[in-house]
C-alpha positions as CSV (number, residue, x, y, z in Angstrom):
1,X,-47.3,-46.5,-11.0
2,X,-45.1,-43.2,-10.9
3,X,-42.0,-43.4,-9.1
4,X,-41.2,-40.5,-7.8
5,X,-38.0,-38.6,-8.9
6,X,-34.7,-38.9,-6.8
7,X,-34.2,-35.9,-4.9
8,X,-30.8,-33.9,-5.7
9,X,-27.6,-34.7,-3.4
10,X,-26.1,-32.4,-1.8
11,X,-23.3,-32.0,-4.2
12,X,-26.0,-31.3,-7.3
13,X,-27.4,-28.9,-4.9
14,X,-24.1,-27.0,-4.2
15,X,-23.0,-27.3,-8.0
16,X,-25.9,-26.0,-9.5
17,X,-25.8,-22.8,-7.1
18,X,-22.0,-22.3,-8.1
19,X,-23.0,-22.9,-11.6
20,X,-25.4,-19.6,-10.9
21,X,-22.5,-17.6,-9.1
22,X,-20.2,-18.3,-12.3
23,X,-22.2,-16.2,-14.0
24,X,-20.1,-12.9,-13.0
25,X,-17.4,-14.7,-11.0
26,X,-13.8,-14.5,-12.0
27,X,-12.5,-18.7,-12.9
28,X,-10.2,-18.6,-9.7
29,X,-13.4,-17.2,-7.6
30,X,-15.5,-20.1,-8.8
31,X,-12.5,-22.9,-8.1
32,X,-12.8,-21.3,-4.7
33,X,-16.3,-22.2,-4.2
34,X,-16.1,-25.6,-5.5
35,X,-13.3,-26.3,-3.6
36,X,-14.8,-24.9,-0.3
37,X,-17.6,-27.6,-0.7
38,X,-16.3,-30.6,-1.2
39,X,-14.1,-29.8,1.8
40,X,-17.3,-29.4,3.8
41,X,-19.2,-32.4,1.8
42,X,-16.0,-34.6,2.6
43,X,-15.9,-34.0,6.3
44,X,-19.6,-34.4,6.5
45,X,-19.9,-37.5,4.5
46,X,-16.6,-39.1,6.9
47,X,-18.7,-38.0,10.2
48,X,-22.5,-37.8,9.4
49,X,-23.1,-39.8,6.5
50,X,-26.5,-39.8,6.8
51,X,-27.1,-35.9,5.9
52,X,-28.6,-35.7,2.5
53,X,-30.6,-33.1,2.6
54,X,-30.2,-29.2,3.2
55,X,-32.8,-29.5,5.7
56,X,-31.2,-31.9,8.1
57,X,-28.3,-30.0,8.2
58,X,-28.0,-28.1,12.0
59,X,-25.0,-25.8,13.2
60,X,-24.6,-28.1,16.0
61,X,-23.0,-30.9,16.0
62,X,-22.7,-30.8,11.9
63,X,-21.2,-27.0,10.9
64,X,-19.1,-26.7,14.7
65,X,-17.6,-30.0,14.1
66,X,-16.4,-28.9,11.0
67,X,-15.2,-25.6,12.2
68,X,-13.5,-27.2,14.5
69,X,-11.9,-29.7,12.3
70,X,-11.0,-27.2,10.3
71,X,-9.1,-25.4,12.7
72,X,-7.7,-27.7,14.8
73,X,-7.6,-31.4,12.1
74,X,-6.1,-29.5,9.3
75,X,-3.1,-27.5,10.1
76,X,-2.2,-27.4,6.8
77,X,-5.1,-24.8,5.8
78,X,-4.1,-20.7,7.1
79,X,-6.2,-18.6,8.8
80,X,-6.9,-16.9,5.5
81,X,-7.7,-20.4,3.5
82,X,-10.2,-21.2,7.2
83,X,-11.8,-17.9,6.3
84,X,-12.2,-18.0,3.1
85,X,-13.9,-21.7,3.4
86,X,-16.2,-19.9,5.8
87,X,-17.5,-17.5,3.6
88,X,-17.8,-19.6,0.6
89,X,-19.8,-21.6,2.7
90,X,-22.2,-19.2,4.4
91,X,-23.2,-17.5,1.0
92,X,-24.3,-20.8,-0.5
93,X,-26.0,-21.2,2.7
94,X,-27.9,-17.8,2.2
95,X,-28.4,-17.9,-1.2
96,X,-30.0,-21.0,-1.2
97,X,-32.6,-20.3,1.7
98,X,-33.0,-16.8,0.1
99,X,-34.3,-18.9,-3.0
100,X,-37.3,-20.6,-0.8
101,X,-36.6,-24.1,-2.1
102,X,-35.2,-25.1,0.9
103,X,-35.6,-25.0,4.5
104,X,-32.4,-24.1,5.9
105,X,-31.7,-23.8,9.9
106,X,-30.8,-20.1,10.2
107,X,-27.4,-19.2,11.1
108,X,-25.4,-22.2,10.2
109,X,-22.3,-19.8,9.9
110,X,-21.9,-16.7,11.7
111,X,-19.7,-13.8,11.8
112,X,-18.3,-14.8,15.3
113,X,-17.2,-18.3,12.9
114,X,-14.4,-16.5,10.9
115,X,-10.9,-16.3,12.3
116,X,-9.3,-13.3,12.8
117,X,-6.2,-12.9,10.7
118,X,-2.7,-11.8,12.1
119,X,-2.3,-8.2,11.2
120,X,1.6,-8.3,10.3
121,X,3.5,-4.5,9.9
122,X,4.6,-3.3,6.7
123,X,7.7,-5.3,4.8
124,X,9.2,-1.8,2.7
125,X,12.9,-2.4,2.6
126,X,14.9,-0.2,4.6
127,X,16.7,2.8,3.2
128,X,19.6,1.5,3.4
129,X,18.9,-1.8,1.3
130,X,16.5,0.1,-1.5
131,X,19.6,2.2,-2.3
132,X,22.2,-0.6,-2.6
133,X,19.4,-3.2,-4.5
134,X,18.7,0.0,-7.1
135,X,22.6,1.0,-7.7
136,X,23.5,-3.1,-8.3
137,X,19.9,-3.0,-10.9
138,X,20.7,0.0,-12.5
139,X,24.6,-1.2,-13.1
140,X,23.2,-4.6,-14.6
141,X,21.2,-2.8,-16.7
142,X,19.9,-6.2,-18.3
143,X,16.0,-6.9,-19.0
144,X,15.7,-8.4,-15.6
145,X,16.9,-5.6,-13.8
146,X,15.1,-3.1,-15.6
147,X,12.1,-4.6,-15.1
148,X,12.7,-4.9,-11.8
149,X,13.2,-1.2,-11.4
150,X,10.2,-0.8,-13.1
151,X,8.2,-2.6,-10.5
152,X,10.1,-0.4,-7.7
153,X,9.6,2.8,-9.1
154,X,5.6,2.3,-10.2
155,X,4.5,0.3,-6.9
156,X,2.1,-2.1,-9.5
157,X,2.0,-6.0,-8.9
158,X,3.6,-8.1,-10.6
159,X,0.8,-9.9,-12.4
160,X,0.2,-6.2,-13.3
161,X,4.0,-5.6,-14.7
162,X,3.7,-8.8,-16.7
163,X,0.3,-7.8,-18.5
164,X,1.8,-4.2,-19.6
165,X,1.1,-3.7,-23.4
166,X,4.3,-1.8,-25.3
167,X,2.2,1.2,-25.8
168,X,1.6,1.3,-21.7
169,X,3.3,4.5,-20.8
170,X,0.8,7.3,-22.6
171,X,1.3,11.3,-23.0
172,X,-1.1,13.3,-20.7
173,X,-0.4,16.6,-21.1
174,X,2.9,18.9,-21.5
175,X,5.6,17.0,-19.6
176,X,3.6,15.1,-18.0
177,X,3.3,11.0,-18.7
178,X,1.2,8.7,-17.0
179,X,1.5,4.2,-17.0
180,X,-1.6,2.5,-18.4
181,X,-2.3,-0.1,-16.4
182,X,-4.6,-2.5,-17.4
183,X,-8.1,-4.6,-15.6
184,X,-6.1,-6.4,-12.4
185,X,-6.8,-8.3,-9.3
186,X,-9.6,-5.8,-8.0
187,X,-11.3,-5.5,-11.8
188,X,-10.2,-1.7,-11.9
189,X,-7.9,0.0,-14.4
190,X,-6.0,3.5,-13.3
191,X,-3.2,5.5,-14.5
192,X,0.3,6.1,-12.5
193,X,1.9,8.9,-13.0
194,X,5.5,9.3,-14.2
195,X,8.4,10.7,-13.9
196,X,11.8,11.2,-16.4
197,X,12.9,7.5,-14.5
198,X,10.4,5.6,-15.1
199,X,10.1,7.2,-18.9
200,X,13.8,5.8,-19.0
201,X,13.0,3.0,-17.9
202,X,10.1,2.0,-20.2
203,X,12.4,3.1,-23.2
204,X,15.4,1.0,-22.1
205,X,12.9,-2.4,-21.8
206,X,11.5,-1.7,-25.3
207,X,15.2,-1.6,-26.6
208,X,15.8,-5.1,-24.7
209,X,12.8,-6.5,-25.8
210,X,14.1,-6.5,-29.1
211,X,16.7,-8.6,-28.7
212,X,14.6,-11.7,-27.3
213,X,12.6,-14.1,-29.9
214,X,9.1,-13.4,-28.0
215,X,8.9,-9.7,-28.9
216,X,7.7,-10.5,-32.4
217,X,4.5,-13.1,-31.8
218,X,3.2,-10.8,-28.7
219,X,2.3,-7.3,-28.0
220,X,3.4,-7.3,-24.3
221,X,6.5,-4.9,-22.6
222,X,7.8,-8.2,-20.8
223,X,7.6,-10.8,-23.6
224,X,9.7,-13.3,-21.3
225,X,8.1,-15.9,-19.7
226,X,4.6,-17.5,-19.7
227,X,2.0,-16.4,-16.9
228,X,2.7,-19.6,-14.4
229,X,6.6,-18.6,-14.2
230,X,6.4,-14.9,-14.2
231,X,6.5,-14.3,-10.6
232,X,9.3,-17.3,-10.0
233,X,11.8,-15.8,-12.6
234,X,11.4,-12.4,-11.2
235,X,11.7,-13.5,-7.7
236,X,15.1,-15.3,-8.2
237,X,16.3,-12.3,-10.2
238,X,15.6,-10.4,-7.1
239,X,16.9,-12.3,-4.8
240,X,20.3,-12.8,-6.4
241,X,20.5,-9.3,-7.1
242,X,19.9,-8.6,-3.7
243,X,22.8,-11.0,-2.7
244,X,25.4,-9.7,-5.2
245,X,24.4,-5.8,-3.9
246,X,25.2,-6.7,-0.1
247,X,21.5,-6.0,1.3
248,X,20.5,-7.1,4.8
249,X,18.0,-9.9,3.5
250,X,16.3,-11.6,1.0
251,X,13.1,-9.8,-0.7
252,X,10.1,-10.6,-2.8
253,X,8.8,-8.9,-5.4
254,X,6.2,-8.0,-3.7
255,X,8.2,-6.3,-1.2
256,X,8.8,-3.5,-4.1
257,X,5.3,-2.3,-3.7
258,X,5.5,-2.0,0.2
259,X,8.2,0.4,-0.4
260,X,7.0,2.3,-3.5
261,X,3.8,3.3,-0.8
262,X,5.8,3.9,1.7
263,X,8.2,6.3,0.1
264,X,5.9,8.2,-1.8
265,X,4.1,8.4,1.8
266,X,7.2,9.7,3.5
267,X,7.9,11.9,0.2
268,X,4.3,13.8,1.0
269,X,1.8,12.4,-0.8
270,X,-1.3,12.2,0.8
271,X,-2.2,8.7,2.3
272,X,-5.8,8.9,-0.2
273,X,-3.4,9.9,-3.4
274,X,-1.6,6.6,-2.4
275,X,-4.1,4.9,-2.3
276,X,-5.5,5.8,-6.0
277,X,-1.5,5.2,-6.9
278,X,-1.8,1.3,-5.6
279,X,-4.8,0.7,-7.1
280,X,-6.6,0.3,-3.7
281,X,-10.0,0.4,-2.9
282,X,-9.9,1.4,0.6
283,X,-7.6,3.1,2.8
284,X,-7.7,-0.1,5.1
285,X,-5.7,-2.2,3.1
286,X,-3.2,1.0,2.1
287,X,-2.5,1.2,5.8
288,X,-0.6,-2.5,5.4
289,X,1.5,-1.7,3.0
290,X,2.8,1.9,4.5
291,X,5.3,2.0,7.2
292,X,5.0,5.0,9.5
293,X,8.2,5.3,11.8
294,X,8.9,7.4,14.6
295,X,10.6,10.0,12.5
296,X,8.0,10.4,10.4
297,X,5.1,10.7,13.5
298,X,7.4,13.3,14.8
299,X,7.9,15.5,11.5
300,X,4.2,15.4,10.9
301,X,3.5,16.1,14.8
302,X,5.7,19.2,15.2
303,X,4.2,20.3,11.7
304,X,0.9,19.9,13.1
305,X,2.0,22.2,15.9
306,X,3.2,25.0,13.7
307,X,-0.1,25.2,11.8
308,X,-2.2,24.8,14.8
309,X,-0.2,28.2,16.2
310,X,-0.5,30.1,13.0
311,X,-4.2,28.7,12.5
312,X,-5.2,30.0,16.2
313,X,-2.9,33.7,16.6
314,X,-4.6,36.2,19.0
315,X,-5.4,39.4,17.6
316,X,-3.2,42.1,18.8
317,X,-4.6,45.2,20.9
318,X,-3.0,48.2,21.1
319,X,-3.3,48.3,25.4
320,X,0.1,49.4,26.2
321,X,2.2,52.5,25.8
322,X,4.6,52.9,23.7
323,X,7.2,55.7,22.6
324,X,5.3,56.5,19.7
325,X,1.5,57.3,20.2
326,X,-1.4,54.5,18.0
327,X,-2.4,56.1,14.6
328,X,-6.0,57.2,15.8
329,X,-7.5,56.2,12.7
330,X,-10.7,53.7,11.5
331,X,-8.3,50.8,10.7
332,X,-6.5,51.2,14.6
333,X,-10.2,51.2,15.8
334,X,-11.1,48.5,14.0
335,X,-8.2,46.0,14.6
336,X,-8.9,46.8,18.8
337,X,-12.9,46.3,18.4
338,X,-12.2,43.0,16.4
339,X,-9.2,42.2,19.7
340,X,-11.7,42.7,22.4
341,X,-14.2,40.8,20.9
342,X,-12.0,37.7,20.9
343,X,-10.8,38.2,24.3
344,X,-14.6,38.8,25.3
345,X,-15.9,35.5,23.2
346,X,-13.0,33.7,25.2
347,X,-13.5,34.8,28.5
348,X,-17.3,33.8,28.6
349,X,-16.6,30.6,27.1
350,X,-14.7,29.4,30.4
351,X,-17.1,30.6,32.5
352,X,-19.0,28.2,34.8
353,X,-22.3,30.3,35.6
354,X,-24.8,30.0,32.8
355,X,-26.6,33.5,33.6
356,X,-23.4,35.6,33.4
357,X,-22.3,34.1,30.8
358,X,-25.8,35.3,28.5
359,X,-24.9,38.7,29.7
360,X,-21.9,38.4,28.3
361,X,-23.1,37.1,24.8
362,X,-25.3,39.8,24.4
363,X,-22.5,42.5,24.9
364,X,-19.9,40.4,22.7
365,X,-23.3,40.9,20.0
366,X,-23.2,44.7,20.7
367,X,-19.4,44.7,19.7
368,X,-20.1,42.6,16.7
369,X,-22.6,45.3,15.8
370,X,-20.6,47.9,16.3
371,X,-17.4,46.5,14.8
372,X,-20.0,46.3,11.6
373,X,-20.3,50.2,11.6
374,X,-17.0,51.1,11.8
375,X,-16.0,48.5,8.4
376,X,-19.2,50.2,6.8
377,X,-17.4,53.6,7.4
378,X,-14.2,52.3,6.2
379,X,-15.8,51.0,2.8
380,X,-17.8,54.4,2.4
381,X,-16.9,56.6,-0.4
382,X,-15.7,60.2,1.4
């Protein structure tokens, strides 16, 4: 007699879907996954231990409770790390009743599920503090501080900084120069553009780099640290440089890029060129990183202003008398026809009565006409 064979458990099930999604998932993606399962597989096998199969799961009490749990058991876990559960979660969920294996209860997890994260404003560092941090840096003028302005002056991350090959900074064209920067957090690669600083700046690190023992076993612009320390050696440099310049507060590293965007914002760029500049992918996510202030909503209203009066100037008609008599020639005639016209087409538009206003389209057409005529005279060879 056959025995029949044991049905997977749950965590076979979950595993060998992950194993699928590794496929084309970054390492750190995957870890996510796994990690978002055996949180759920834990809870469930601590309050319902006798789910085993996909089928008996149910949203309510099984997936709620653990929502719940999630957000009011665990305090320890962010908004973010609740989310991101969530969502490792429900596409499991949906690729595994997409496959038709299983009979899954529909909408275990739904949108209404995921928290809402805090939208917190922009961290740039204030005028004030970006000019004292960058004259302390640029008056160390050690490795640290260089690279540090490096970061500042480029907006890139840091994971980015510390993956910058020696031959980073490229020639594009005339005086022009442009930063390599290589595959990052979103899988993308772009170019920043340069200026003479920046050029200065790259030059002075490969002169530093020189003097450190790494610089001959690797080919990268930071040779200083390994990839787990990057951040935290950068981050105290920062911090005490920040101290010994007399800024306001403590920074982060990151805090470099919040200003890069929102300098080169307040500069003129356009919020799409920053955008490209960051690496970004949408303007969504550039808007956290730019700080508008008052000053700046007033510059660009009162610009606004100007162009909308130059975009919308009334023609001139020569109506009133003068000392000196209008030049009665085509291009006086024309300039009035193409006047009235305006003051005709603007006049009907804020009338009320439908039928009035028809009769006055079709005379504002017979201007148009004529107005035709008289530039066809102008343009005729005499």
């Amino acid at each position: 007699m056959k025995h029949k064979p044991k049905p997977p458990s749950l965590q076979q099930i979950f595993e060998t879907q992950i194993d699928y999604l590794a496929v084309t998932l970054r390492p750190r993606t995957v870890q996510g996954y796994r990690m978002s399962i055996r949180h759920l597989l834990r809870y469930l096998a601590m309050r319902y231990p006798r789910i085993h199969a996909l089928e008996d799961l149910r949203r309510d009490p099984h997936v709620l409770d653990w929502i719940r749990y999630l957000a009011a058991r665990d305090p320890l876990l962010s908004k973010a790390s609740r989310r991101k559960y969530l969502l490792c979660v429900r596409r499991l969920l949906i690729d595994l009743a997409a496959s038709g294996q299983y009979r899954l209860q529909e909408g275990l997890i739904v949108t209404t599920d995921l928290p809402r994260l805090d939208q917190y404003l922009p961290k740039p560092l204030s005028p004030e503090d970006d000019q004292l941090l960058q004259q302390y840096l640029r008056a160390q003028d050690d490795f640290y501080s260089n690279a540090l302005l490096l970061l500042r002056h480029t907006g890139i991350r840091i994971g980015e900084l510390t993956r910058l090959p020696t031959d980073c900074l490229r020639h594009v064209g005339g005086q022009q120069w442009a930063l390599h920067v290589p595959l990052g957090k979103l899988h993308t690669e772009r170019w920043v553009p340069a200026n003479e600083q920046v050029y200065q700046l790259y030059a002075r690190l490969l002169q530093l780099r020189q003097q450190r023992a790494l610089a001959t076993r690797c080919n990268l612009l930071l040779p200083y640290c390994g990839r787990g320390s990057a951040y935290q050696i950068l981050k105290r440099a920062l911090q005490k440089a920040a101290q010994q310049a007399g800024c306001s507060r403590r920074f982060t590293p990151h805090q470099l890029r919040h200003t890069y965007a929102s300098t080169m914002l307040r500069a003129g760029a356009s919020l799409p060129a920053v955008m490209h500049l960051l690496g970004h992918k949408a303007i969504a996510m550039t808007m956290r990183y730019v700080l508008v202030t008052q000053n700046d909503l007033q510059r660009e209203y009162h610009n606004a202003c100007q162009n909308i009066t130059t975009l919308y100037a009334v023609p001139q008609l020569l109506t009133t008398p003068s000392s000196t008599e209008p030049t009665a020639d085509l291009s006086a005639i024309l300039k009035s026809l193409t006047g009235m016209h305006h003051l005709v087409e603007m006049f009907r538009r804020r009338l009320s009565d439908n039928k009035v206003r028809r009769k006055i389209a079709r005379l504002a057409n017979r201007l148009v006409k004529i107005t035709a005529e008289f530039r066809q005279l102008i343009h005729t060879p005499k």
